[in-house]
Residue, then its C-alpha position, 0 to 999 in steps of 0.5 A: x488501521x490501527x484506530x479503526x480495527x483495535x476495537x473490532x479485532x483487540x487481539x490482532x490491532x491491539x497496539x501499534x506495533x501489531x497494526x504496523x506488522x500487518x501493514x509491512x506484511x500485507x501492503x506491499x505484498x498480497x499479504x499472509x492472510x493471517x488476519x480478516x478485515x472485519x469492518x468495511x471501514x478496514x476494507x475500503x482503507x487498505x481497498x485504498x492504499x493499494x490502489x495508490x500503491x498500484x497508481x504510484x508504481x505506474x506513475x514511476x515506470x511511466x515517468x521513468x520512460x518519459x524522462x529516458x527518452x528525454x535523456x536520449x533526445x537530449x544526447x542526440x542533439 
C-alpha cells in the first residue's frame, strides 16, 4: 500500500510507519475510516486482502471441524 498510495495520499501513506498504522487498523477490522482509498490499485489490493483474510477464516473453521471429527472417529475405535 505503501508504494502504490505515498505518491496519491503523501500525507496519509507518507512512510512506513503511517501505511502499517492503516494496515493494523482497518485489515482485520472494518477499519476508522479515517482515510480514503484514492486510487483503484488501493482499492482492488486491500479489495484483495480481505478476501483472503475472509478465504483463510473459513479455511480455519472448516479444517478445525474436519479434524475434530477425525479426532472423535479415532477415539472411538
Amino acid at each position: 500500500m505503501y508504494t502504490l498510495d505515498s505518491k496519491a495520499q503523501p500525507s496519509e501513506f507518507g512512510c512506513v510507519h503511517y501505511t502499517m498504522s492503516w494496515g493494523v487498523a482497518t485489515l482485520p477490522t472494518v477499519g476508522y475510516a479515517d482515510l480514503i482509498l484514492l486510487t483503484s490499485a488501493d482499492k482492488e489490493l486491500s479489495g484483495l486482502l480481505a478476501i483472503l483474510g475472509l478465504f483463510g477464516m473459513c479455511s480455519g473453521l472448516l479444517l478445525s471441524v474436519f479434524s475434530k471429527q477425525q479426532q472423535e472417529e479415532q477415539t472411538t475405535e
